[in-house]
C-alpha positions in Angstrom: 78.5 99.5 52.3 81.1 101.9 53.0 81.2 105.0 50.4 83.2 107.3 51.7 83.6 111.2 51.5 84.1 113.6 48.5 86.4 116.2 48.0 85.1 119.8 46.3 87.9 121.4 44.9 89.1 124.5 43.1 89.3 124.9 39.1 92.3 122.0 39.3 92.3 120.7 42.2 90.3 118.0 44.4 87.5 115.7 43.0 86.9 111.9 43.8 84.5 111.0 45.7 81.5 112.8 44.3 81.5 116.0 41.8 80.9 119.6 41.5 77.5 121.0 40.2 77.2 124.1 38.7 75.6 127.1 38.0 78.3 128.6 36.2 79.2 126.8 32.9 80.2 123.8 34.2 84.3 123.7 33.5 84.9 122.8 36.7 87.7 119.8 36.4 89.4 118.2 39.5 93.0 116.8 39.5 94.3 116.2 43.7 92.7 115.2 46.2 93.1 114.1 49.9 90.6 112.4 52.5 91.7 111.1 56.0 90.0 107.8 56.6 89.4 106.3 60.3 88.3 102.9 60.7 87.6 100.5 63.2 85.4 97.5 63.2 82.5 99.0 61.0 82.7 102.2 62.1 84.1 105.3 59.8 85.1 108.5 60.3 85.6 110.6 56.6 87.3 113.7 56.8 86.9 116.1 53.5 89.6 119.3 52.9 87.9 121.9 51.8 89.9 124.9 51.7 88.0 126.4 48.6 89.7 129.8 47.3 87.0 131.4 44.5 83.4 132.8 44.7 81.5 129.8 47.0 77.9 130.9 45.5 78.0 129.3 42.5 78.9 125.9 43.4 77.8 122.8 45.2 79.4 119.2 46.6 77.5 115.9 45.8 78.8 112.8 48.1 77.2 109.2 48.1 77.2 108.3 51.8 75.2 105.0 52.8 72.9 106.3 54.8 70.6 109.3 56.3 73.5 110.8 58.7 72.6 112.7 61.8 73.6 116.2 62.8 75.9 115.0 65.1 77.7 112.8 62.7 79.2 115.7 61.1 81.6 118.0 62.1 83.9 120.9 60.9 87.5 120.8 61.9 90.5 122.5 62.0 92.7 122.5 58.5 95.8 122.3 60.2 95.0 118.7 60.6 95.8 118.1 56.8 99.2 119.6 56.8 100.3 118.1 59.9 99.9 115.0 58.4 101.1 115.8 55.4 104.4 117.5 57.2 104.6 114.3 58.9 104.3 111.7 56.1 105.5 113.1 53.2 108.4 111.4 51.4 111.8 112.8 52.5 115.3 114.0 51.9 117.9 113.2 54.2 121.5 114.1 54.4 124.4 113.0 55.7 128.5 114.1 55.9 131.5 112.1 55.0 134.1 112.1 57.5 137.9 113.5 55.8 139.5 110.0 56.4 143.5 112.1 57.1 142.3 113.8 60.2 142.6 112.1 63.4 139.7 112.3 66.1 138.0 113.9 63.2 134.9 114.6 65.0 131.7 113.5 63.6 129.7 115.8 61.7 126.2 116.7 63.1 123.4 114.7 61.3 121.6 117.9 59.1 118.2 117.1 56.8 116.2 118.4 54.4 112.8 116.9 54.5 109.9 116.9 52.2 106.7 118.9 53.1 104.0 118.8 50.3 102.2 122.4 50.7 98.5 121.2 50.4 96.4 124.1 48.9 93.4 125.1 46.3 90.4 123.1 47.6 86.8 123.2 47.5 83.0 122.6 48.3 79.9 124.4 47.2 75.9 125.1 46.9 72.9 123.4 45.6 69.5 124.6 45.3 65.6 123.4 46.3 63.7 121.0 44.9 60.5 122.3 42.4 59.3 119.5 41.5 58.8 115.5 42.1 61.6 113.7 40.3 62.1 110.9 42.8 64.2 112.8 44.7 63.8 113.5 48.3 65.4 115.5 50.8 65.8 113.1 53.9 67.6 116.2 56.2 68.7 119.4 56.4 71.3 120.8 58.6 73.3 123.9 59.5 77.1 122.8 60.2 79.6 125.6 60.7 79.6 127.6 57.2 77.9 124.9 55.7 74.4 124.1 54.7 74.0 120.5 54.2 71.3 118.3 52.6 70.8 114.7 52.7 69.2 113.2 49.3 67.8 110.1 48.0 66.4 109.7 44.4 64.8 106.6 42.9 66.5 107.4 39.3 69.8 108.7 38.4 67.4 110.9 35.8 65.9 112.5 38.5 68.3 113.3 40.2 69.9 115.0 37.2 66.6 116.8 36.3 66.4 117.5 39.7 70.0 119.2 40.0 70.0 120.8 36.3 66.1 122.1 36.9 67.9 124.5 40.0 70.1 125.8 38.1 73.1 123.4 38.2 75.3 122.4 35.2 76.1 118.4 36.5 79.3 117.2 34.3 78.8 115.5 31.1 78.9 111.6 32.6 77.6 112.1 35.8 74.5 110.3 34.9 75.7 107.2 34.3 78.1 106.9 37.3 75.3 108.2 39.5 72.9 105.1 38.6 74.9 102.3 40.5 74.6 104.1 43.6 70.9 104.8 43.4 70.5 101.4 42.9 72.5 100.7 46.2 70.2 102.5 48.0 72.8 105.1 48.6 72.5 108.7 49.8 73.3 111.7 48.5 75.4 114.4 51.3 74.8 117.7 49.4 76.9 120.9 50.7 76.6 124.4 50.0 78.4 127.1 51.8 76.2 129.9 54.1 78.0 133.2 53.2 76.5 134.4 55.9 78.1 132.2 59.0 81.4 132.1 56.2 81.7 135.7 57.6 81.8 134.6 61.0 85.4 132.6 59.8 88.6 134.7 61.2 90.5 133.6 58.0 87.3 133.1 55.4 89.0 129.5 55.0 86.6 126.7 55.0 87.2 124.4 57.0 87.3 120.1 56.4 83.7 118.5 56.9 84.0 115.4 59.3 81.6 112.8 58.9 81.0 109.2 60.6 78.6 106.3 60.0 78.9 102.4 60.1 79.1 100.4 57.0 80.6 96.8 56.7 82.5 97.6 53.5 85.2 99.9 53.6 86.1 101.8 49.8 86.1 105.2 48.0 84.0 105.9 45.2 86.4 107.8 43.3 84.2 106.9 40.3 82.0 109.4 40.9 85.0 112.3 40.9 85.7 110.7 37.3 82.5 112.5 35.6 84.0 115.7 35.3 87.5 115.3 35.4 90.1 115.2 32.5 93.2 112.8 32.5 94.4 111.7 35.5 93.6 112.7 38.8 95.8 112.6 42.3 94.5 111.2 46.2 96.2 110.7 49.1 94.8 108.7 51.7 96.0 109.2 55.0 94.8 106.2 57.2 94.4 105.2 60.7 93.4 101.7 62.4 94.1 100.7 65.6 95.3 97.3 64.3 97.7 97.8 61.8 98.5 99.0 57.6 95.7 100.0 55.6 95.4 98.3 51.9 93.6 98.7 48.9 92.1 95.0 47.8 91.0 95.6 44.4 94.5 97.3 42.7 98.0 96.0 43.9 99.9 97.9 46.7 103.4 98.5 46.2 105.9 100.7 48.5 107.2 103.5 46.7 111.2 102.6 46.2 112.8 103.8 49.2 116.7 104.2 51.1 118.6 105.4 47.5 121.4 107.1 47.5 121.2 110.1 44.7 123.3 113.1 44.0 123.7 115.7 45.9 122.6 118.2 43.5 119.4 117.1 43.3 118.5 118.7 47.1 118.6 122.3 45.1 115.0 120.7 43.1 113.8 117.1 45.5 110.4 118.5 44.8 110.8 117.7 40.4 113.0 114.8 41.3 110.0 112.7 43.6 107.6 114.2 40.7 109.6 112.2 37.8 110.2 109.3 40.0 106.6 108.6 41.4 105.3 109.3 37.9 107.9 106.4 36.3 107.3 103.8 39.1 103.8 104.9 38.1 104.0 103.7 34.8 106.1 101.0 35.1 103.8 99.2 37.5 100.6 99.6 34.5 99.1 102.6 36.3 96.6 100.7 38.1 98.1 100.7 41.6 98.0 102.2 45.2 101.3 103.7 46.5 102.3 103.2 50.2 104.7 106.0 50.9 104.5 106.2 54.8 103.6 103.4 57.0 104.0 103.7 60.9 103.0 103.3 64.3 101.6 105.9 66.4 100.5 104.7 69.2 100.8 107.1 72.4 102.8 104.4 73.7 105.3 103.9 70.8 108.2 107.0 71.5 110.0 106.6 68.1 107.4 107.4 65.7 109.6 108.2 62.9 113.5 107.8 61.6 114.2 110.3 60.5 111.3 113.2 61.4 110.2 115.2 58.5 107.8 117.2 61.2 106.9 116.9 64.2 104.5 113.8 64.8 100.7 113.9 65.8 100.1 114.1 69.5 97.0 112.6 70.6 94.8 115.9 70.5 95.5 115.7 66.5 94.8 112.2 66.3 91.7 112.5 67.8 91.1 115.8 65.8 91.8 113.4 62.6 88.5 111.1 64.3 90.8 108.2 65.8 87.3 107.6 68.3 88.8 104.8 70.3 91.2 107.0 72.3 88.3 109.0 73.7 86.0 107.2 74.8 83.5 108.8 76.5 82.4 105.7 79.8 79.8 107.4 80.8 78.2 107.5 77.6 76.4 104.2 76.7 74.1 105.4 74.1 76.3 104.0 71.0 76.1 100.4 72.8 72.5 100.2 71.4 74.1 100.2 68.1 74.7 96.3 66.7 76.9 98.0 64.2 78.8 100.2 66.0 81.4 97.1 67.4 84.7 98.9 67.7 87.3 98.0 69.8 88.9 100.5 72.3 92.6 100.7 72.7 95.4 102.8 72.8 96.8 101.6 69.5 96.9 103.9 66.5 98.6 102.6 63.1 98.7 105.5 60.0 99.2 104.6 56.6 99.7 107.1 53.5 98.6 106.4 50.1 99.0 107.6 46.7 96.8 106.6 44.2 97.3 108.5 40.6 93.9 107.9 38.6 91.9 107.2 35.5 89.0 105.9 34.2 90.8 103.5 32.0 92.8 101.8 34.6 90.8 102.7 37.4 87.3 101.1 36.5 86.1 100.3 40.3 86.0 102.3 43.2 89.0 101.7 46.0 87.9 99.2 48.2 90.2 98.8 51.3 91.1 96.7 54.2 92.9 96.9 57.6 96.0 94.3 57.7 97.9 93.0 60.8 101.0 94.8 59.2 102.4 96.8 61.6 106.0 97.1 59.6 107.4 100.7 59.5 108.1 102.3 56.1 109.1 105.4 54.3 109.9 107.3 51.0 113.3 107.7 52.2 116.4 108.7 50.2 119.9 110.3 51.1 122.3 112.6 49.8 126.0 112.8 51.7 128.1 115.6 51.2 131.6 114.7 50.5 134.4 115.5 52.9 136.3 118.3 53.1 140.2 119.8 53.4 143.3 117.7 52.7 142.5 114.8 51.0 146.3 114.6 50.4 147.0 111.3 53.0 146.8 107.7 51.5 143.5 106.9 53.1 142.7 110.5 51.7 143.4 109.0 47.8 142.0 106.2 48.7 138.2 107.7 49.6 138.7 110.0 46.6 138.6 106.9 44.8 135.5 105.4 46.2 134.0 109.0 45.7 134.0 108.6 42.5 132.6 105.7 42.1 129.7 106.1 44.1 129.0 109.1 42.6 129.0 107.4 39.3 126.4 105.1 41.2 124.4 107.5 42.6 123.8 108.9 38.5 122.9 105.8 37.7 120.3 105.2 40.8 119.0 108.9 39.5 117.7 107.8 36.0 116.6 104.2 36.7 114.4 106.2 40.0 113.1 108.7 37.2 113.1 106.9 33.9 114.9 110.0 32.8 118.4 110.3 30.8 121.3 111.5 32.9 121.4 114.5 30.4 118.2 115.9 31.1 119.8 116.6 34.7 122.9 119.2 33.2 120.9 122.3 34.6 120.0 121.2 37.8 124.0 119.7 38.5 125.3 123.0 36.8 123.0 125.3 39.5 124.4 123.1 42.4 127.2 123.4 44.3 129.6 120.1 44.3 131.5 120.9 47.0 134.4 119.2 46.2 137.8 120.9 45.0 138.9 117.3 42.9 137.9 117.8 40.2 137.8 114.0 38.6 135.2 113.0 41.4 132.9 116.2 40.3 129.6 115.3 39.2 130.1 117.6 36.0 133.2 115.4 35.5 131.6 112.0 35.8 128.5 113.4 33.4 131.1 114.0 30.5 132.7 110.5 31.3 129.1 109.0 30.8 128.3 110.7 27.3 131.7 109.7 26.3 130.7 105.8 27.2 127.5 106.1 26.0 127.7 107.6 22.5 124.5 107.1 21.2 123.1 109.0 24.3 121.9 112.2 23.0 121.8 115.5 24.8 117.9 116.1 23.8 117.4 118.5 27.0 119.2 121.5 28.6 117.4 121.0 32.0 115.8 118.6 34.3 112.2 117.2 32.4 110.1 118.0 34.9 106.5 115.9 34.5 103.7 118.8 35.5 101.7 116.5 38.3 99.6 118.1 40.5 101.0 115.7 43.2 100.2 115.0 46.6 97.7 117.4 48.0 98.7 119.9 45.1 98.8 121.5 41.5 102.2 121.7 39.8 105.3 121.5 41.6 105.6 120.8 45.2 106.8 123.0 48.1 109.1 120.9 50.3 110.0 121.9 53.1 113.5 121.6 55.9 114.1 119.3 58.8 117.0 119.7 61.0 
């Protein structure tokens, strides 16, 4: 049974997988998370961000892991690996430039882009104490990783382990009880971290860095129930996947691709970050909240040269990939000791597929932990859409009045694409069209223009806003609004 990694994370940030105990007063809620997830055959590799800012002492990270890892099954890596991928996959802004239709051998305008970059911060993971009495609980191993100290737990009782974590000094969430019992009585382990101030020291940046893990299970799923116990509303995770056979899908709650290749106006560059906020929270709701987002899909296979159209980032090399614990690129043949291992019946190849997920929540719609699978789908697929600047100089020449004509009119489309994408009324977007620039001297095809024409169609359409509605979701690897960054 796979059960795959927790996230620690800061004040609002990161929770799913398992949950903070503490020895403050135990206000600790969770909102984003992310977790990179390797699979092949029944092997898994789990890798935790844990970039906690905030006094480490006072904290600890429980995660249910199905069995007693080893000390070579867990790893620290490099951070960097999180926001390459997230560089890489995030959903993205493209432009393009309309040609001025009266110049002849009017040469074609250089492709420019603005890409999406979600800036992935606040994370956590944190300390736990020794057991003083016998509660059922026992500690199975005990390891020094990096600037971690790790335990490995099993309990007979989801009581003793409670008593257990309260009676050193720990504050466990109100809940936690009842969404620990299941596990214990899966036989499940417990993977308990704490950090060692002492090696923390040792860190150039006094970062933490991710935990890596692997083990084998036959089922392959998240228990994001867990994460539930002391979290508030709904929570964020993005998955970032990798097989070496194709798309990774969640079998429990529908999959649906994020709505992709829309045209939308060109003022909404100057704020892409609120506008993919108010649209992944609409599609969201539309589709009964209880659903996993695909919002990159891809093959990266060493082999495979284009491995994106257009590039947000620059895409993982090989080194990151295995960094990210794709195993079946390095394998070591002159190591035989994992053949032993029934279990361990991976396939090597040179074949990586990634997937990215968004999953957005609750314990309402979200009763079951993610269980996954890995598909034959190898079809590419991004969170694409496109803004085109209109053209410039004379437009005076018929073919001239002529694309001023069909300016306008997509421009009254691309209005229209921006509220059904967001579920928002064209009004709430005055501020953000006002702040941009149009770039166009004709008037009657400005956006401003075509706005004013709308109200006057729609009367009943009330102005109820002065500015773009922007929905406060700590989205993808985040809290708040996200940083997004350029792409030529």
């Amino acid at each position: 049974m796979i059960i795959t990694a927790v996230i620690g994370i800061s004040p609002i940030l990161y929770s799913f997988c398992g949950f903070y105990v503490s020895k403050a007063d135990g206000g600790l809620k969770n909102k984003t998370s992310q977790v990179i997830l390797v699979r092949e055959g029944n092997r898994n590799v789990i890798t935790m961000y844990n970039d906690f800012k905030g006094d480490t002492k006072d904290f600890a990270m429980v995660v249910p892991v199905p069995v007693v890892l080893k000390k070579n099954d867990i790893h620290v890596v490099d951070a960097s690996i999180f926001q390459r991928l997230n560089d890489y996959s995030a959903p993205r802004l493209v432009e393009y430039y309309d040609q001025n239709p009266c110049y002849e051998n009017n040469l074609d305008k250089m492709l420019s882009g603005k890409a999406a970059g979600v800036q992935l911060n606040e994370v956590a993971a944190l300390g736990y104490g020794v057991k003083r009495k016998d509660l059922g609980v026992k500690i199975e191993a005990k390891y020094l990783i990096g600037e971690y100290d790790i335990l490995i737990l099993s309990a007979k009782e989801s009581n003793g382990l409670k008593e257990w974590l309260t009676g050193n000094g720990y504050k466990i969430p109100a809940g936690a009880e009842e969404v620990l019992d299941p596990y214990i009585k899966s036989n499940l382990k417990f993977f308990v971290v704490k950090v060692n101030e002492n090696e923390k020291k040792k860190l150039n940046n006094n970062f933490l860095r991710p935990i890596q893990i692997k083990f084998n299970a036959s089922k392959f799923m998240l228990p994001i129930r867990l994460g539930m116990a002391n979290a508030d509303g709904d929570q964020d995770l993005v998955v970032y996947a990798f097989t070496a056979k194709g798309r990774v899908e969640c079998t429990n709650y529908r999959n649906v691709e994020m709505p992709s290749g829309k045209n939308i106006p060109l003022f909404v560059q100057k704020n892409f970050s609120a506008f993919y906020s108010n649209l992944f929270t609409h599609q969201w709701e539309n589709e009964s909240k209880n659903i996993g987002m695909l919002e990159y899909a891809w093959d990266l296979s060493p082999q495979n040269f284009m491995k994106c159209d257009p590039c947000v980032a620059a895409a993982p090399n090989q080194q990151d990939l295995v960094q990210a614990g794709v195993f079946w690129l390095q394998k070591d043949w002159t190591d035989y000791s994992d053949t032993e291992d029934e279990e361990d019946n991976y396939t090597i190849s040179n074949n990586v597929y990634f997937s990215r997920l968004h999953f957005r929540y609750n314990r309402k719609n979200f009763p079951q932990d993610l269980a996954f699978q890995v598909t034959p789908n190898k079809e590419n697929f991004q969170a694409r859409y496109i803004i085109t600047h209109p053209a410039t100089g004379d437009l005076g020449c018929a073919s001239g009045k002529k694309y001023l004509q069909e300016l306008k009119q997509r421009r009254k489309n691309e209005l229209k694409e921006l509220t059904a994408l967001t579920g928002k009324d064209i009004n709430n977007w005055q501020d953000e069209m006002a702040a941009g620039e149009d770039e166009i001297d004709d008037k009657e095809v400005a956006y401003s223009t075509l706005l004013k024409e709308s109200k006057e169609n729609n009367p009943g359409s009330e102005n109820t806003s002065t500015g773009l509605l922007i929905i406060g979701m700590a989205a993808i690897g985040g809290a708040g609004l996200m940083k997004w960054r350029g792409m030529i």
